[in-house]
C-alpha positions as CSV (number, residue, x, y, z in Angstrom):
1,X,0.0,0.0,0.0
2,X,3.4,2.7,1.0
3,X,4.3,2.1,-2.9
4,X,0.7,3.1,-3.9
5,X,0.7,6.0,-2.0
6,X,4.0,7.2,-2.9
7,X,2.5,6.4,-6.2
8,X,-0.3,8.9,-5.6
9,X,1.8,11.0,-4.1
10,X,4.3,11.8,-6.8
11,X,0.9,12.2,-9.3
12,X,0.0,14.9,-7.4
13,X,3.2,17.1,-7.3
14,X,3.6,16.9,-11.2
15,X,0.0,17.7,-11.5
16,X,0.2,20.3,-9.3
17,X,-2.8,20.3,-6.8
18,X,-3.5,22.5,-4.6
19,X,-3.4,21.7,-0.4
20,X,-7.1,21.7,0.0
21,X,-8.2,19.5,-3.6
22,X,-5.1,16.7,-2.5
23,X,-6.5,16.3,1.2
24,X,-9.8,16.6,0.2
25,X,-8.6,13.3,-2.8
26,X,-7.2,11.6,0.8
27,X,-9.7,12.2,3.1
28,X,-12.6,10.8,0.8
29,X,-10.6,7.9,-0.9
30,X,-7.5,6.9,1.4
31,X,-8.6,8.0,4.9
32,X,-8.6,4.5,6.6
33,X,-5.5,3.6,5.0
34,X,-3.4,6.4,5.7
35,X,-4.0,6.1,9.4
36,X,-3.1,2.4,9.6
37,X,0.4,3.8,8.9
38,X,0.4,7.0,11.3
39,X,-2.0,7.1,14.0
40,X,-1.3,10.7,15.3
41,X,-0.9,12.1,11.6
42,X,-1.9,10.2,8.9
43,X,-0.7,12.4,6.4
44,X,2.6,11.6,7.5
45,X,3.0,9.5,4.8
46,X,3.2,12.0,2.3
47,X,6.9,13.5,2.4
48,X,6.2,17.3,3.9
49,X,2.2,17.5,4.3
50,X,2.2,18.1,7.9
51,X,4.5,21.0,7.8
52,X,2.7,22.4,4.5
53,X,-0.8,22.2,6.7
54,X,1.3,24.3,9.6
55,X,2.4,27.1,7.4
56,X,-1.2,27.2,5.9
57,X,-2.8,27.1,9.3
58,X,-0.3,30.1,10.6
59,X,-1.1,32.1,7.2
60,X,-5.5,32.1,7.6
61,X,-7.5,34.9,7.8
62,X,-11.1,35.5,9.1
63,X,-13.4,36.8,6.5
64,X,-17.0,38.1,7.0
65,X,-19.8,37.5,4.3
66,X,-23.2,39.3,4.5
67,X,-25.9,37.8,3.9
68,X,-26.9,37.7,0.0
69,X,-28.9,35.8,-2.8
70,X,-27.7,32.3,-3.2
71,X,-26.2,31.9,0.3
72,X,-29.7,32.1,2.3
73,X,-29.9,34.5,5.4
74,X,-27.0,33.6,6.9
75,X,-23.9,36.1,8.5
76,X,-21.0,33.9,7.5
77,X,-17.5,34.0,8.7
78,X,-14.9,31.9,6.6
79,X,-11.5,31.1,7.1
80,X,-9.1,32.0,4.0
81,X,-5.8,30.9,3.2
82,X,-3.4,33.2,2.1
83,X,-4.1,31.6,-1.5
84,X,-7.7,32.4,-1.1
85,X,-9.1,28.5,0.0
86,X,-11.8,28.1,2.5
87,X,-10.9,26.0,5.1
88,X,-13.7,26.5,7.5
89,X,-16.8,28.4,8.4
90,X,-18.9,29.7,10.4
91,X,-22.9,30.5,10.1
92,X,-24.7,32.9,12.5
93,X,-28.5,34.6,12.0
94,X,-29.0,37.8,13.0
95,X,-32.3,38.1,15.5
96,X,-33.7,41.8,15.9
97,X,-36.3,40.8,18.9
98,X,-36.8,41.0,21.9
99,X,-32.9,42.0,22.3
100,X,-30.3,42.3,19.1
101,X,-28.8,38.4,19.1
102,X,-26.4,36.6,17.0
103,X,-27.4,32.6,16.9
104,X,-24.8,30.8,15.9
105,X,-25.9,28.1,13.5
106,X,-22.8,25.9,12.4
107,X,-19.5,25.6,12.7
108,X,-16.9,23.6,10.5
109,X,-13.4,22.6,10.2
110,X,-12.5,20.3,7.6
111,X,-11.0,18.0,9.0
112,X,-7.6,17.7,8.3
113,X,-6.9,21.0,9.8
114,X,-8.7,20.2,12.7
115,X,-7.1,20.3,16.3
116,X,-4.7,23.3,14.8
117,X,-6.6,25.9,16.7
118,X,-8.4,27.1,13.7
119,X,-11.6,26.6,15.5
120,X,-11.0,28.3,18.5
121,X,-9.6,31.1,16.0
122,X,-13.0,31.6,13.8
123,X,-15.0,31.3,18.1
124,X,-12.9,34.2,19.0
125,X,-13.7,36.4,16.1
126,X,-17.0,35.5,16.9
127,X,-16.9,36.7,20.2
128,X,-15.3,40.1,19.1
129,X,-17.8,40.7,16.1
130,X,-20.8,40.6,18.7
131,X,-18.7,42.5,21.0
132,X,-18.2,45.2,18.2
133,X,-21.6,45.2,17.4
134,X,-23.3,45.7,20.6
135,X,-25.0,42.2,20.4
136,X,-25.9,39.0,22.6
137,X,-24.5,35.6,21.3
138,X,-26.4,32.3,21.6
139,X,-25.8,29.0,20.9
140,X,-26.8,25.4,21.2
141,X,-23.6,23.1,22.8
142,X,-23.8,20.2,21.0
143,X,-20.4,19.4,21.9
144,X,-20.3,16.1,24.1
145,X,-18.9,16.2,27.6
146,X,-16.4,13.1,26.8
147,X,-15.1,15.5,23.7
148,X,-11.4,17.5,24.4
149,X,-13.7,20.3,22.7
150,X,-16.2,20.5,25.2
151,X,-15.4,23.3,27.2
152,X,-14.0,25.3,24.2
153,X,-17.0,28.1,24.8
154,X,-17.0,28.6,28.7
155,X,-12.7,29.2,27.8
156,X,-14.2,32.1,25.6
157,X,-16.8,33.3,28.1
158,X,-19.8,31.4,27.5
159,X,-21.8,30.5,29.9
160,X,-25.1,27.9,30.4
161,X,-28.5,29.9,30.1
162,X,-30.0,27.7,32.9
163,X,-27.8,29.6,35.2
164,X,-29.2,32.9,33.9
165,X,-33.0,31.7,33.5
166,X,-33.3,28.8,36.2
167,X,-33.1,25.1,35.2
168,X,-37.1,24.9,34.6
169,X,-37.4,27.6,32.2
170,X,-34.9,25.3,29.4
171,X,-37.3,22.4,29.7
172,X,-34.0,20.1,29.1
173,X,-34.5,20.9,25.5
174,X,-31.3,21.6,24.0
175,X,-28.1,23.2,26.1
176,X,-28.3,26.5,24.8
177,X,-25.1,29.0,26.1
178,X,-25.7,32.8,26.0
179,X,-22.3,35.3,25.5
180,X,-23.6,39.0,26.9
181,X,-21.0,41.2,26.3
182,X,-19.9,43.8,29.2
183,X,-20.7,46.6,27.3
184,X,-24.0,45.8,27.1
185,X,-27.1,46.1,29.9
186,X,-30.0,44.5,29.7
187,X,-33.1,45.2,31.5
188,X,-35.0,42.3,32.9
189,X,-32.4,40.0,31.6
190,X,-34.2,36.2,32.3
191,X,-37.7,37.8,30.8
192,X,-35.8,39.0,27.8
193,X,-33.5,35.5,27.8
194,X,-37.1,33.5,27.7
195,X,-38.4,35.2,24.4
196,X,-35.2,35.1,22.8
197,X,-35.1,31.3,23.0
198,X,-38.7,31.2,22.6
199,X,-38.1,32.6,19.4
200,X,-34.6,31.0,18.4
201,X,-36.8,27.7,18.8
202,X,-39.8,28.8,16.9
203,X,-37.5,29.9,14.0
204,X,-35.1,26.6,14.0
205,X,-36.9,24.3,11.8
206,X,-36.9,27.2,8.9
207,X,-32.7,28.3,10.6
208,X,-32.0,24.0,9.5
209,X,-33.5,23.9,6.3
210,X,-31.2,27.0,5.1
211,X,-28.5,25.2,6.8
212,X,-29.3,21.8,5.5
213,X,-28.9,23.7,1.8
214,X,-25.9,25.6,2.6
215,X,-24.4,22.4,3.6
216,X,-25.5,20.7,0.4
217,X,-24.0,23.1,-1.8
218,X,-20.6,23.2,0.1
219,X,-20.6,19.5,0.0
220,X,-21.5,19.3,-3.7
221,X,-19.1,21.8,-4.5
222,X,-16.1,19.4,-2.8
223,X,-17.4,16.5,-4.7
224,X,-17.0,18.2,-7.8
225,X,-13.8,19.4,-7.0
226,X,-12.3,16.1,-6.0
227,X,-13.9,14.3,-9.2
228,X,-12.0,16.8,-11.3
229,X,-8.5,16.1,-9.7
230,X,-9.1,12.6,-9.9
231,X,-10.1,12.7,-13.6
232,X,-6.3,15.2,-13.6
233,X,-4.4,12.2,-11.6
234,X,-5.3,9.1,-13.6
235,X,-5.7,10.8,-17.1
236,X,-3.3,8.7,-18.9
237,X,-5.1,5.6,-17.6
238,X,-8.4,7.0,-18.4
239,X,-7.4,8.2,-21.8
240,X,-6.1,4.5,-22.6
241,X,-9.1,2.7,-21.0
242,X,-6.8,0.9,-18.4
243,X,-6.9,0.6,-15.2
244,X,-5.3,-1.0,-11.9
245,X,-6.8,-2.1,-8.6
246,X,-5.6,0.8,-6.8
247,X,-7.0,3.0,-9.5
248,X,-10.2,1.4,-9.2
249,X,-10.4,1.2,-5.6
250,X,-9.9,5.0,-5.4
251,X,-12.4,6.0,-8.0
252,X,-15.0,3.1,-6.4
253,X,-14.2,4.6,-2.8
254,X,-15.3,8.2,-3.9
255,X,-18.6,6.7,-5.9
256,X,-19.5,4.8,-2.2
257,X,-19.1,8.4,-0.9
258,X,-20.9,10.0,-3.7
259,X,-23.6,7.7,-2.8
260,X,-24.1,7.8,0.8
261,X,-24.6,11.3,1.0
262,X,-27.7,10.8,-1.4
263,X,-28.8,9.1,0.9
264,X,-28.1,11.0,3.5
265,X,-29.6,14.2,2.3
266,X,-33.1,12.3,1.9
267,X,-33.5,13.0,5.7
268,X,-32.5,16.0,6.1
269,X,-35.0,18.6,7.5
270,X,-36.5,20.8,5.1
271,X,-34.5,19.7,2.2
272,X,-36.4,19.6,-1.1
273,X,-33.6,18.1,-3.5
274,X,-32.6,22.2,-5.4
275,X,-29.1,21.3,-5.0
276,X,-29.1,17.9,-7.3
277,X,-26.4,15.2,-7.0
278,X,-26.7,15.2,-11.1
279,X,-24.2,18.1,-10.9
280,X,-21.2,15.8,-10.1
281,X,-21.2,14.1,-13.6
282,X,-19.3,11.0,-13.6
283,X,-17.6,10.1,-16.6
284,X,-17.8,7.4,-18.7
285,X,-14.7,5.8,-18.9
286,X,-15.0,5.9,-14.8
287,X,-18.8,4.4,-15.0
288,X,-17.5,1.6,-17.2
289,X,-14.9,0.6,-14.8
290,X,-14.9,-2.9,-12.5
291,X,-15.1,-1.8,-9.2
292,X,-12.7,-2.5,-6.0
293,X,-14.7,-1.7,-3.2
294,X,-12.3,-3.4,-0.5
295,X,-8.5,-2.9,0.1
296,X,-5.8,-5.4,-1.0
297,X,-3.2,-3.8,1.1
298,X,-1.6,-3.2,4.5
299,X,1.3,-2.3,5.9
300,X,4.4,-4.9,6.7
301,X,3.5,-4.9,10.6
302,X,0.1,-5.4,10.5
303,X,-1.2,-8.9,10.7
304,X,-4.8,-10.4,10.6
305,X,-6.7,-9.4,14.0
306,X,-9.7,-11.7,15.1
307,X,-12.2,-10.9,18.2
308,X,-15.2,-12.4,19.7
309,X,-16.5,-15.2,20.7
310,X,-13.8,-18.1,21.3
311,X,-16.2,-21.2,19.9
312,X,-17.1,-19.3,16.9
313,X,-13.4,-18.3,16.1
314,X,-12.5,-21.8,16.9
315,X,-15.3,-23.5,14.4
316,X,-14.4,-20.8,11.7
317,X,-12.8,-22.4,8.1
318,X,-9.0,-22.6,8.6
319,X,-8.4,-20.9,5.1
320,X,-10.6,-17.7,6.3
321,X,-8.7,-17.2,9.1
322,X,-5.2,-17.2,7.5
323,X,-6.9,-15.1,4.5
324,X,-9.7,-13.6,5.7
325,X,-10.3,-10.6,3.1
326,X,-9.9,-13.1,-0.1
327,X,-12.2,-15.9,1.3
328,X,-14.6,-13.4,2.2
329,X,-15.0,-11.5,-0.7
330,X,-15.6,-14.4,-2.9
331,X,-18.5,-15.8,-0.8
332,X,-22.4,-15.0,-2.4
333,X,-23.7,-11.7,-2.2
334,X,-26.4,-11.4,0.3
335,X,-29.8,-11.2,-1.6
336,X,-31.7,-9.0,0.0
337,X,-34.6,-7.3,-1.8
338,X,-32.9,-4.3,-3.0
339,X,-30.6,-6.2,-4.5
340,X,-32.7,-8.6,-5.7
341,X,-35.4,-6.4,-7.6
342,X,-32.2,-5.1,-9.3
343,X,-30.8,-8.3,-10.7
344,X,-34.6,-9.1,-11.7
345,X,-34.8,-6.1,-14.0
346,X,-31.2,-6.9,-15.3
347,X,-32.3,-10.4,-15.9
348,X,-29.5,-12.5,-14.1
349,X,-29.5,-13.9,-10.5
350,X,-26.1,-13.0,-8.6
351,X,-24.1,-10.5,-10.5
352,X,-20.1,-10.4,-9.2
353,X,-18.7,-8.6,-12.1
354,X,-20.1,-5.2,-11.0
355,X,-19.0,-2.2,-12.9
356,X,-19.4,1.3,-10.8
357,X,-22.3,2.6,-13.5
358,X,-23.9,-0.6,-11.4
359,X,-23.3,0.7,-7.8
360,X,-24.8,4.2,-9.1
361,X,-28.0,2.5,-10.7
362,X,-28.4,0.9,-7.7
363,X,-27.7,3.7,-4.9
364,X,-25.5,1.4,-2.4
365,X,-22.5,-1.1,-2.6
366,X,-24.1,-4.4,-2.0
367,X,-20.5,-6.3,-1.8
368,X,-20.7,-5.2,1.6
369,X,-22.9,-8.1,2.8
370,X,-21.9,-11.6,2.0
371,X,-23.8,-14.5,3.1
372,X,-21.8,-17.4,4.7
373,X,-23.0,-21.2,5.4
374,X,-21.3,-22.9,7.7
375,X,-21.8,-26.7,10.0
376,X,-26.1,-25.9,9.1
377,X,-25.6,-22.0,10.2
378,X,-26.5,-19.2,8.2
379,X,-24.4,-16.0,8.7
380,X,-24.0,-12.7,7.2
381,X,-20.8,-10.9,6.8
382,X,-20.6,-7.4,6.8
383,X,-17.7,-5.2,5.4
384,X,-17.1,-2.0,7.4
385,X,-14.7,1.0,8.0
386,X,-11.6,0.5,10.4
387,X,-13.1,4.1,11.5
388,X,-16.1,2.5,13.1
389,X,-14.1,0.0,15.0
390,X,-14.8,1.5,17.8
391,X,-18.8,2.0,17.9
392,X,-19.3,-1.2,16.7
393,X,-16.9,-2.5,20.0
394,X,-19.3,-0.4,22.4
395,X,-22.2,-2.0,20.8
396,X,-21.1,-5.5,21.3
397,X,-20.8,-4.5,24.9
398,X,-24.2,-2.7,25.1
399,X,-26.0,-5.5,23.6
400,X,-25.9,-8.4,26.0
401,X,-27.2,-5.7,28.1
402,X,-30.3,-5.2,26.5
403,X,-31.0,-8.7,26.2
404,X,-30.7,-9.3,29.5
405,X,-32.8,-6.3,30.3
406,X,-35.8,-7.1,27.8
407,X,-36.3,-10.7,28.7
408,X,-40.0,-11.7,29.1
409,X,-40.8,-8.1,28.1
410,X,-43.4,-7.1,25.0
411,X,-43.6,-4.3,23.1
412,X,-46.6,-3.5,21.2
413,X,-46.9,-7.6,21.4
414,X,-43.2,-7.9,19.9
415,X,-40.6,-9.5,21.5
416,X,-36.8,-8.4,21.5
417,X,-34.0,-10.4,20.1
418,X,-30.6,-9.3,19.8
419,X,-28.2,-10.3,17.0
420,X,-25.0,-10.0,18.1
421,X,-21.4,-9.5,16.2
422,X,-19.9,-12.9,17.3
423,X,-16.5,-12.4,15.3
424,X,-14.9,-9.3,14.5
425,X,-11.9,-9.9,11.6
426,X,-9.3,-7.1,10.5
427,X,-7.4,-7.8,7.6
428,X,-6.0,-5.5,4.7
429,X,-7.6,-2.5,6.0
430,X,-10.7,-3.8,6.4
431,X,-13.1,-4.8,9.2
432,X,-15.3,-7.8,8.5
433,X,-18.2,-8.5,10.8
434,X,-20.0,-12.0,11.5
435,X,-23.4,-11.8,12.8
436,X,-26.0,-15.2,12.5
437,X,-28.6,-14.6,9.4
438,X,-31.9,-13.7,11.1
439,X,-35.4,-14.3,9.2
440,X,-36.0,-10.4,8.6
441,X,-34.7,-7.5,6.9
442,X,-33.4,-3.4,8.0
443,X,-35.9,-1.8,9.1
444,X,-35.6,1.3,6.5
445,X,-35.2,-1.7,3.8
446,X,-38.4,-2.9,4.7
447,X,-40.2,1.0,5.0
448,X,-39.2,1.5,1.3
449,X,-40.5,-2.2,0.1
450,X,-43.4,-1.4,2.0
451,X,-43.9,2.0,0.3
452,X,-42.0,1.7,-3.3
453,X,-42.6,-2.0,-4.6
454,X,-45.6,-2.4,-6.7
455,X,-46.8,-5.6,-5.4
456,X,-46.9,-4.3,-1.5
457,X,-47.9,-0.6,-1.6
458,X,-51.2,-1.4,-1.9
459,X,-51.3,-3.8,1.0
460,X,-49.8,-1.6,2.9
461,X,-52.1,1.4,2.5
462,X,-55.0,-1.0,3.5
463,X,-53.2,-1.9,6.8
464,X,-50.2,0.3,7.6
465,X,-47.2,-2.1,8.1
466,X,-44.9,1.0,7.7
467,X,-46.8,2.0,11.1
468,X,-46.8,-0.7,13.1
469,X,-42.9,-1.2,12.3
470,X,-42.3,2.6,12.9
471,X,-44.6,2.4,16.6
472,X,-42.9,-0.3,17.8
473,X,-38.8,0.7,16.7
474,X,-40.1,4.1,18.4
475,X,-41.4,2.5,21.9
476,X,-38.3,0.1,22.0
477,X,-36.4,3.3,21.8
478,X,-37.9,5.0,24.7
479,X,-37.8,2.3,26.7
480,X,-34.1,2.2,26.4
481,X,-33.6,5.7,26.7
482,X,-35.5,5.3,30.7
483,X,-33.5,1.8,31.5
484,X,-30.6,3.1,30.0
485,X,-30.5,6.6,30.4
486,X,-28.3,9.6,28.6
487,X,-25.0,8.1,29.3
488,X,-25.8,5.5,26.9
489,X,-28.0,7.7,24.3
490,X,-24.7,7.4,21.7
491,X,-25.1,3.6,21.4
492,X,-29.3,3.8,21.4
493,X,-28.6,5.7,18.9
494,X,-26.8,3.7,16.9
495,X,-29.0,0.6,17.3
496,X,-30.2,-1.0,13.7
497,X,-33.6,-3.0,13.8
498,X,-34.5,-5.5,11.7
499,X,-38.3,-6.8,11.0
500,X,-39.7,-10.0,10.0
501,X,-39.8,-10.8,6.7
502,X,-39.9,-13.6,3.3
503,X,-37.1,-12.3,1.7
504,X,-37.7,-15.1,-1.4
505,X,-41.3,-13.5,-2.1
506,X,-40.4,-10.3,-0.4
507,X,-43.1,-9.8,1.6
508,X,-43.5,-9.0,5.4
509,X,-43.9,-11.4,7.9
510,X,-46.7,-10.3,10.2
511,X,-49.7,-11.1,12.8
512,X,-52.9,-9.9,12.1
513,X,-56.0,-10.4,14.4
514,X,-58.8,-8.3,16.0
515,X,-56.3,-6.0,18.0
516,X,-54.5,-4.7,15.0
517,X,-51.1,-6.1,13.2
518,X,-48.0,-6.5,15.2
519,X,-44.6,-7.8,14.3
520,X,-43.8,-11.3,16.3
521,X,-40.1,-10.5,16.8
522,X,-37.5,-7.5,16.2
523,X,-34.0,-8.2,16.2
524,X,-31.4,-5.5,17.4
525,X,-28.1,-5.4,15.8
C-alpha cells in the first residue's frame, strides 16, 4: 500500500494540486488507510504534508460575508488561506427581537486541519464581532462532555443559560449557552432571555433547512472538486481505457461516498432536492470501470486481527482465518430485496462482475454483505470501515445488556431479540463483521418495500405495516432511553432494527387479528 501512495503522491506534485483539492482526494478515498500507517498524523505519509498544513494554518485569515442571494440568510465568517481556500466556516443569523442576538448556527473545520486551533480562532472572532456590534451571542452546545472540545466556549466566556434563566425555564431541550457582552445592559435580563429562546426555537426548523442547503452546496461543491482532480491524476489511464486495482479502488471509494450522501440528504429537514447530486457528472470511462470496493493492502506490521466469541473463532474455516479478506470476498452476495429487484430487471440472479455505473443504478454497494454457510448456520458478513471500530466494539458491549434487560418483556406484542457480532476480523484495512442470518430485513429496507414495490404498496395502504414497524422501533427506543438513560443515548442511537420478513417472495412477515397487526419478533443489531 506505501508504494501506492508514494505512487499517488508523486501524481499529485507533477500535477500540481493544490493543499485543500489533495487532502480533500485523501480524506474521501484513502482515509482508513493512511491512518493504519500513522495514527497521530496520517498524512505523514506523504513527504512534507504536515509541515505544508502548519504554514497554511499560521497564514488564515477571518473573513466576514453578509448575507446575499444564493447563500440564504446567513452572517457567515470563513477562514481563508493566504491563497484564497476556505478551510472552514462559520454560520450565524442575525435576531432583531426582543434583544439584538447573534445565533450561531454551524461551525466547521475540515478535518484535516482540525485540532490546529483554527476553531478556537473563527469562536474568537465571533466573540469580538458581537462585542463590536453591541449584540448578545447564543448557541446550542452540541459538543459532548467526553469531547477534548467541550469546554471550548466557557474558555471564551460562554456561559449555560440555565444559570441565567433557572433550570425549569430550558425544559431540558437543548443546552443552549448565551455570551452577553460587558458593554451591554439589559433590562429584565431572564424575561428578555425566555423570548429570545422562545423565538430561536420557533425559527429553528426554517434556521436548519437553510442550513441543511448551505451544507449541500458546500458539499456538492467538494465532490465536484475532488472528481475533477481525480479525472487530472489518472488521465493517462483514463485516456487508454486501463486501469489497476488501486485506480479502481480509489475512484469506487469516492462513488460509495458520492452515494451515501444521497442518501443522506433524503432526511434531512426541510431539504427539497434544489441542490441535485446530477451536478457531479461521472464520466464514462469511470462508470465503465470494475469496481474494487475493499483494500488489498496493509502495511508490513500489520497482521490479521480476530475478536469475539472463542467457539465461533475456533469452528471458523482454517483458510478464512489465514486469508480472511480473499475468502470473504468471494462468498455469495447477500440477496436482500434491494438487490434482488435489481438483478430481476437486469435479468441474471447474482451478479459479481459489478461495474461502478452498477453501484450508481443501484444507490449502495451491495458487496458489503456476504452470506456465509457454515456446519447448518447461516451467517451474514458485513464489510465495514476501520473508522467505526470502535462504535461497533461499544455495541457488542451494550448488547448483552439489553438482552438481559428485555427478557420476558413485549412491546406492542413484539418480542426483542438481539443479534450480536460474534466475530470481529481485521485484515487489509478492512473490518469484516459476523453476525447469524436472522429471518427479517433493515428496518428502513423494509419502509421503502413497504412503500415503493408495486406488489406491496397497496397492502400496505389498507393496513399500515410502515406503522406498526415505525410504533414499535419508536417504543423500543424509549424504553431504552429510561433503563438506559443519557449516558448511553450514543449507542441507542446507533442501534439497527431489523423486522420480520420472506425475503424469497419479499413480503412482510406479520400477525394480524382483532387488536390490529403487530410484528412477532425484532431483532437489534
Amino acid at each position: 500500500m506505501k508504494s501506492e501512495v508514494s505512487g499517488i503522491s508523486e501524481r499529485i506534485k507533477k500535477a500540481q494540486i493544490g493543499l485543500k483539492d489533495t487532502l480533500a482526494v485523501l480524506d474521501m478515498t484513502l482515509e482508513d488507510h493512511l491512518r493504519e500507517h500513522e495514527a497521530l498524523f496520517p498524512y505523514e505519509v506523504f513527504e512534507g504534508l504536515s509541515e505544508l498544513i502548519d504554514r497554511t494554518v499560521h497564514g488564515t485569515k477571518i473573513e466576514r460575508l453578509r448575507p446575499k442571494e444564493g447563500r440564504g440568510p446567513f452572517h457567515t465568517f470563513e477562514i481563508h488561506t493566504k491563497g484564497g481556500e476556505v478551510l472552514g466556516y462559520l454560520n450565524m443569523i442575525y435576531i432583531r427581537k426582543p434583544i439584538p442576538s447573534y445565533y450561531l448556527v454551524y461551525v466547521e473545520v475540515l478535518p484535516p486541519f482540525r485540532g490546529r486551533g483554527l476553531g478556537n480562532k473563527i469562536l474568537k472572532a465571533f466573540r469580538e464581532f458581537v462585542e463590536d456590534v453591541g449584540a448578545v451571542g447564543l448557541l446550542d452546545n452540541i459538543i459532548l462532555p467526553e469531547e477534548p472540545t467541550f469546554n471550548i466556549y466557557t474558555k471564551l466566556g460562554w456561559r449555560d443559560i440555565k444559570g441565567l434563566m433557572g433550570d425549569g425555564m430550558v425544559n431540558g431541550e437543548g443546552h443552549y449557552m448565551v455570551f452577553i457582552p460587558k458593554s451591554i445592559q439589559i433590562q429584565n435580563p431572564k424575561e428578555k432571555l425566555i423570548k429570545l429562546l422562545f423565538r430561536v426555537r420557533k425559527k429553528r426548523p426554517i434556521i436548519e433547512m437553510h442550513d441543511n442547503e448551505s451544507m449541500v452546496k458546500r458539499t456538492i461543491a467538494e465532490f465536484r472538486s475532488v472528481h475533477e482532480v481525480l479525472l487530472n491524476l489518472f488521465e493517462i489511464e483514463l485516456s487508454a481505457g486501463a486501469s489497476t486495482p488501486f485506480m479502481r479502488f480509489i475512484f469506487t471509494k469516492f462513488v460509495t461516498k458520492v452515494l451515501g450522501f444521497r442518501r443522506r440528504i433524503v432526511t434531512l429537514v426541510g431539504y427539497t432536492g434544489g441542490e441535485s447530486l446530477e451536478q457531479i457528472a461521472i464520466s464514462d470511462p469511470i462508470k465503465a470501470m470494475p469496481i474494487q470496493p475493499y483494500s488489498l493492502w496493509s502495511s508490513k506490521e500489520s497482521e490479521v486481527e480476530i475478536r469475539g466469541e472463542e467457539e465461533t473463532i475456533r469452528d471458523l474455516p482454517r483458510e478464512l482465518k489465514k486469508e480472511p479478506t480473499l475468502y470473504i470476498e468471494n462468498l455469495p452476495l447477500y440477496g436482500r430485496p434491494y438487490l434482488s429487484s435489481w438483478l430481476g430487471i437486469k435479468g441474471t440472479s447474482r451478479s459479481l462482475n459489478l461495474k461502478i455505473s452498477d453501484l450508481l443504478e443501484l444507490g449502495f454497494d451491495p458487496t458489503k454483505l456476504r452470506e456465509f454457510h457454515h456446519k447448518g448456520s447461516k451467517y451474514i458478513f458485513e464489510r465495514t470501515s476501520p473508522r467505526f471500530l470502535l462504535p461497533f466494539e461499544k455495541k457488542r458491549r451494550f448488547l448483552p445488556k439489553i438482552d438481559e434487560s428485555a427478557s420476558g418483556l413485549r412491546f406492542r406484542h413484539s418480542r426483542i431479540q438481539i443479534n450480536p457480532i460474534l466475530a470481529l476480523l481485521q485484515d487489509r484495512g478492512n473490518i469484516y463483521l459476523l453476525r447469524r442470518k436472522v429471518e427479517g430485513i433493515h428496518s428502513e429496507e423494509a419502509l421503502d418495500q413497504l412503500r415503493g414495490s408495486p406488489h406491496l404498496k397497496e397492502m400496505n395502504r389498507s393496513v399500515r405495516i410502515d406503522h406498526a414497524i415505525i410504533m414499535t422501533i419508536n417504543e423500543v427506543r424509549e424504553w431504552l432511553l429510561k433503563v438506559f438513560h443519557s449516558k448511553l443515548s450514543d449507542e441507542i442511537e446507533d442501534l439497527t432494527f431489523f423486522v420480520p420478513w420472506d425475503i424469497e417472495r419479499n413480503i412482510p412477515k406479520v400477525t394480524v387479528d382483532v387488536t390490529g397487526i403487530f410484528l412477532d419478533t425484532l431483532w437489534v443489531a
